[in-house]
Residue frames as a rotation matrix with the C-alpha (Angstrom) as fourth column:
UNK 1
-0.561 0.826 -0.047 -18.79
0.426 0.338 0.839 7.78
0.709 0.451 -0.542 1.42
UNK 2
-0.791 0.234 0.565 -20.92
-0.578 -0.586 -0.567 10.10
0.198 -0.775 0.600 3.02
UNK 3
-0.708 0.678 -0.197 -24.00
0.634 0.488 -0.600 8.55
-0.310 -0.549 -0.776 5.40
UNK 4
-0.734 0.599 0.321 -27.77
-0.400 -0.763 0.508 9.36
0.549 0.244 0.799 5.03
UNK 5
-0.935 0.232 -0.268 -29.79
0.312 0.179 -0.933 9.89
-0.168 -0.956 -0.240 7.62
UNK 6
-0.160 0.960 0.229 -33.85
0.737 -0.038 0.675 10.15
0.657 0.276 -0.702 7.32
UNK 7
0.316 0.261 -0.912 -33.40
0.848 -0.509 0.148 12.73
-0.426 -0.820 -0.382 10.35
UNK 8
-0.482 -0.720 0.499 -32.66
0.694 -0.661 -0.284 16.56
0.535 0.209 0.819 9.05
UNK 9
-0.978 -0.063 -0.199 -32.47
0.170 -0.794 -0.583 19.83
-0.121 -0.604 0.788 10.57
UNK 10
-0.358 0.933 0.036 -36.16
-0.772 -0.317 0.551 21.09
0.526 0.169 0.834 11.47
UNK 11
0.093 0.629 -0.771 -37.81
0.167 0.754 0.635 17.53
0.981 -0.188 -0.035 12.16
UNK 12
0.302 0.481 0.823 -39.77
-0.948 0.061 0.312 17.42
0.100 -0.875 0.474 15.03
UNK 13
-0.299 -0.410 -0.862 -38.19
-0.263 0.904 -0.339 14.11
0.917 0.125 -0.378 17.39
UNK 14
0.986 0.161 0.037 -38.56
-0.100 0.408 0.908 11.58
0.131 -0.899 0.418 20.76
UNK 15
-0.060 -0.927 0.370 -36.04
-0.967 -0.038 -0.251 10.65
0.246 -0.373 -0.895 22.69
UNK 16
0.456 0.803 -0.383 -36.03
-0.628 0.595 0.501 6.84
0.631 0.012 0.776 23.35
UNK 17
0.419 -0.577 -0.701 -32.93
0.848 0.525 0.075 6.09
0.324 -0.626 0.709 25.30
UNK 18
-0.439 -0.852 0.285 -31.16
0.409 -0.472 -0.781 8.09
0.800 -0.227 0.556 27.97
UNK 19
-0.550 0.534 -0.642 -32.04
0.586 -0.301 -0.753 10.77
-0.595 -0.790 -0.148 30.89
UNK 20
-0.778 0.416 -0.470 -34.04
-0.571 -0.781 0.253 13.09
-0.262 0.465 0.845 28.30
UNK 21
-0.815 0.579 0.001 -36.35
0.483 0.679 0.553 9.41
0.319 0.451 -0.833 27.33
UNK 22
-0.084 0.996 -0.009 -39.94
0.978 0.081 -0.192 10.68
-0.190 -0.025 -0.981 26.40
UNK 23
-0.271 -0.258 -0.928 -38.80
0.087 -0.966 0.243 14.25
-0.959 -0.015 0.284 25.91
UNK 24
0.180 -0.124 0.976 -39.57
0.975 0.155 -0.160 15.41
-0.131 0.980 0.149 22.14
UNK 25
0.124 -0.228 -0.966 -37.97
0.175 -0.953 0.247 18.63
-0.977 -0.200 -0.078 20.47
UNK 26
0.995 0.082 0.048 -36.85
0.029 0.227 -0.973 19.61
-0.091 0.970 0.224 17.31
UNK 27
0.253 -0.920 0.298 -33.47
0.959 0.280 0.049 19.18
-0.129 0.273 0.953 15.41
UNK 28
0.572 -0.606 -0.553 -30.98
0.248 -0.514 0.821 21.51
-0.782 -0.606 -0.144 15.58
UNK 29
0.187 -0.752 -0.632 -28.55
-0.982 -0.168 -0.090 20.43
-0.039 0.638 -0.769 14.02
UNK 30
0.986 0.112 0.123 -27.48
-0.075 0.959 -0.273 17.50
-0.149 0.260 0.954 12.38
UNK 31
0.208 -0.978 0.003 -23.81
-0.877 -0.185 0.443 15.74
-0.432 -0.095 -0.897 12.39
UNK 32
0.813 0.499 -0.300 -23.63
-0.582 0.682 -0.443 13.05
-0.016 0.535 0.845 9.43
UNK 33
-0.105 -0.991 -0.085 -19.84
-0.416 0.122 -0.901 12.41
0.903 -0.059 -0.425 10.12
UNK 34
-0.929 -0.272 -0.252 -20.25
0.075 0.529 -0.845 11.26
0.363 -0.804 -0.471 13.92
UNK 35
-0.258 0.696 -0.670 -23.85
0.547 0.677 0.493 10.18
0.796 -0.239 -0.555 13.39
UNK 36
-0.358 0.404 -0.842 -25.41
0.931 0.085 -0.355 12.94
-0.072 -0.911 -0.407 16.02
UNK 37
-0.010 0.902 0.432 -28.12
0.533 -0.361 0.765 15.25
0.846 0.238 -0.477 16.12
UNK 38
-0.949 0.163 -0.272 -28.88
0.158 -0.501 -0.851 18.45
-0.275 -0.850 0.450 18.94
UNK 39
-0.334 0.943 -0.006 -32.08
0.803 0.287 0.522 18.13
0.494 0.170 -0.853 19.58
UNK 40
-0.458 -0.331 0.825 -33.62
0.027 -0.933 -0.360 21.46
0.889 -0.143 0.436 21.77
UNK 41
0.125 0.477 0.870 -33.91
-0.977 -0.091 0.190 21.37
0.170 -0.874 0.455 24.87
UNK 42
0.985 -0.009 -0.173 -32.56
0.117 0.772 0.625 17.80
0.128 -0.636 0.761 25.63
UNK 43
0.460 -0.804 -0.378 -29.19
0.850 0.275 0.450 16.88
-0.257 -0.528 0.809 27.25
UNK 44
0.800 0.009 0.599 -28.55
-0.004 -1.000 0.020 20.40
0.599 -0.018 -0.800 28.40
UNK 45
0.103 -0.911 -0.399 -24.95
0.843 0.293 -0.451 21.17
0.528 -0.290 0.798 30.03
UNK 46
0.902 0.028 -0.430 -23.87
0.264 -0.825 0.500 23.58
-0.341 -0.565 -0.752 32.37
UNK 47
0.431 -0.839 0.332 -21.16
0.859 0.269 -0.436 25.22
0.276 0.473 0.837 30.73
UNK 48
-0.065 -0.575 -0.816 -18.08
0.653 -0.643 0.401 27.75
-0.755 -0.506 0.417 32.40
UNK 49
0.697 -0.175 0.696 -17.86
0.540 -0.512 -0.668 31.11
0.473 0.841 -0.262 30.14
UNK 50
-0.655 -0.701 -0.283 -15.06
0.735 -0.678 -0.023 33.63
-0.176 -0.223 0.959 30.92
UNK 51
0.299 0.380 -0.876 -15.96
0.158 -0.924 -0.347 37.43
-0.941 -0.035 -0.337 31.13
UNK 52
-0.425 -0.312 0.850 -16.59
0.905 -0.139 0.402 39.17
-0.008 0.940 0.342 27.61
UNK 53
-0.983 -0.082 0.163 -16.92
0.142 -0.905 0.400 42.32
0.115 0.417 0.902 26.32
UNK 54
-0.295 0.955 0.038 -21.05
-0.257 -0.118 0.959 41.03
0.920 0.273 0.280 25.77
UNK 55
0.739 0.468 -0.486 -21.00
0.368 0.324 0.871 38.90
0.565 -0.822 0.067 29.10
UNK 56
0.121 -0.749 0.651 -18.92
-0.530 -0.603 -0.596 41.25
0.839 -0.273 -0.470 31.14
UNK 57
0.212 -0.178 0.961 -19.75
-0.954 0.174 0.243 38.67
-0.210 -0.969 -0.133 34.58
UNK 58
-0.800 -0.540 -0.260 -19.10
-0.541 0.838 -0.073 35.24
0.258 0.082 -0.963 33.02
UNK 59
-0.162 0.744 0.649 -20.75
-0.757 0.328 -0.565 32.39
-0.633 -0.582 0.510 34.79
UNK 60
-0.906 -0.107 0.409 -22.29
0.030 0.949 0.315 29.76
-0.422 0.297 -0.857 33.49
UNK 61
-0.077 0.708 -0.702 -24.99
-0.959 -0.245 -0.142 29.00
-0.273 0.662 0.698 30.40
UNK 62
-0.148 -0.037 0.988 -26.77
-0.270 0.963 -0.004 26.28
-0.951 -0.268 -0.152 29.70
UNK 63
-0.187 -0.081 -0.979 -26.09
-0.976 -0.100 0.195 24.44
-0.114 0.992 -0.060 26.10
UNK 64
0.422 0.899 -0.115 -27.20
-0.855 0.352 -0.380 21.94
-0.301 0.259 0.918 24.14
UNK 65
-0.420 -0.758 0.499 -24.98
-0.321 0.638 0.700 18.65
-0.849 0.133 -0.511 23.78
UNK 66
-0.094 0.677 -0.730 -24.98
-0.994 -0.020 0.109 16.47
0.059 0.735 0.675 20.95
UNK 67
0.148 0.426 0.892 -26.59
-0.719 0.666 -0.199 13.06
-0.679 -0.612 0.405 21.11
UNK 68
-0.860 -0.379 0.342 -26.05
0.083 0.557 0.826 9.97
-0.504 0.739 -0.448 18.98
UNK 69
-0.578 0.718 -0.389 -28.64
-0.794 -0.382 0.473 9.95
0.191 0.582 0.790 16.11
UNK 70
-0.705 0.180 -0.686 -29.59
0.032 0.974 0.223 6.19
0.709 0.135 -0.692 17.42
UNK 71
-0.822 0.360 -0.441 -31.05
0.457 -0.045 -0.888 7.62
-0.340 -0.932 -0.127 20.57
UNK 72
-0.666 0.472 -0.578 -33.51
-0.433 -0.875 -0.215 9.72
-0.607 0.107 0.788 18.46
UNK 73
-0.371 0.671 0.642 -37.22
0.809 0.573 -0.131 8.60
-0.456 0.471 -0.755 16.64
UNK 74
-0.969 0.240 -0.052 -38.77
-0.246 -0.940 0.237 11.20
0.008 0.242 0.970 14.31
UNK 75
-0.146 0.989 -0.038 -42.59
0.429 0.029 -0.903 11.88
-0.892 -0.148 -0.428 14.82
UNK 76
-0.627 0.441 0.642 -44.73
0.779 0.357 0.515 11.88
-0.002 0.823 -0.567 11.87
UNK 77
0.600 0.792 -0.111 -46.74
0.800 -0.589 0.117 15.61
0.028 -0.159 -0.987 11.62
Protein backbone atom coordinates (compact mmCIF):
# COMPACT_ATOMS: atom_id res chain seq x y z
CA UNK A 1 0.00 0.00 0.00
CA UNK A 2 1.70 2.87 -1.17
CA UNK A 3 1.66 6.27 1.27
CA UNK A 4 0.47 9.79 0.21
CA UNK A 5 2.05 12.60 1.07
CA UNK A 6 0.52 16.34 0.50
CA UNK A 7 4.38 17.28 0.00
CA UNK A 8 5.63 16.76 -3.89
CA UNK A 9 8.59 17.58 -5.80
CA UNK A 10 8.65 21.50 -6.54
CA UNK A 11 6.74 22.72 -3.26
CA UNK A 12 8.23 25.46 -1.70
CA UNK A 13 8.89 24.22 2.43
CA UNK A 14 10.05 25.25 6.37
CA UNK A 15 11.96 23.38 8.31
CA UNK A 16 10.49 22.99 11.86
CA UNK A 17 12.70 20.60 13.70
CA UNK A 18 16.44 20.11 13.55
CA UNK A 19 19.80 22.28 12.84
CA UNK A 20 18.30 23.67 9.40
CA UNK A 21 14.81 24.96 11.85
CA UNK A 22 13.49 28.21 10.11
CA UNK A 23 15.37 27.54 6.91
CA UNK A 24 12.78 27.24 3.85
CA UNK A 25 13.72 25.70 0.32
CA UNK A 26 12.17 23.79 -2.16
CA UNK A 27 11.66 19.95 -2.67
CA UNK A 28 13.88 18.04 -4.42
CA UNK A 29 12.96 15.10 -4.24
CA UNK A 30 10.54 13.13 -2.62
CA UNK A 31 10.91 9.43 -0.96
CA UNK A 32 7.27 7.90 -0.30
CA UNK A 33 8.81 4.48 0.79
CA UNK A 34 11.02 5.90 3.79
CA UNK A 35 8.78 8.93 4.24
CA UNK A 36 11.70 11.66 3.28
CA UNK A 37 12.04 14.58 1.26
CA UNK A 38 15.64 16.68 0.07
CA UNK A 39 14.83 19.83 0.53
CA UNK A 40 17.74 22.48 -1.15
CA UNK A 41 20.00 23.73 0.59
CA UNK A 42 19.20 22.16 4.07
CA UNK A 43 21.17 19.39 5.88
CA UNK A 44 24.12 19.70 3.58
CA UNK A 45 27.05 16.98 3.98
CA UNK A 46 30.51 17.08 3.28
CA UNK A 47 31.04 14.28 1.14
CA UNK A 48 34.75 12.32 0.08
CA UNK A 49 34.82 11.91 -3.96
CA UNK A 50 37.73 9.93 -5.52
CA UNK A 51 39.56 11.42 -8.64
CA UNK A 52 37.51 11.15 -12.03
CA UNK A 53 38.04 11.54 -15.39
CA UNK A 54 35.48 15.02 -14.80
CA UNK A 55 36.97 15.71 -11.21
CA UNK A 56 40.51 14.78 -11.97
CA UNK A 57 41.55 16.26 -7.98
CA UNK A 58 38.78 14.63 -5.93
CA UNK A 59 38.09 16.29 -2.65
CA UNK A 60 35.17 16.92 -1.22
CA UNK A 61 31.41 18.33 -2.39
CA UNK A 62 28.82 19.36 -0.57
CA UNK A 63 25.30 17.29 -0.95
CA UNK A 64 22.09 17.31 0.04
CA UNK A 65 20.87 14.62 2.71
CA UNK A 66 17.53 13.38 3.00
CA UNK A 67 15.31 14.41 5.87
CA UNK A 68 12.24 12.75 7.34
CA UNK A 69 9.08 14.24 5.68
CA UNK A 70 7.80 14.97 9.50
CA UNK A 71 10.48 17.57 9.94
CA UNK A 72 9.08 19.52 6.92
CA UNK A 73 5.77 22.23 6.69
CA UNK A 74 4.78 23.33 3.18
CA UNK A 75 4.19 27.17 2.70
CA UNK A 76 1.14 28.23 1.00
CA UNK A 77 2.18 30.61 -2.36
Amino acid sequence: MAVKFKIKKGDNVKIITGDDKGKTGKVLAVFPKKSQVIVEGCKIAKKAVKPTEKNPNGGFINKEMPMDISNVAKIEG
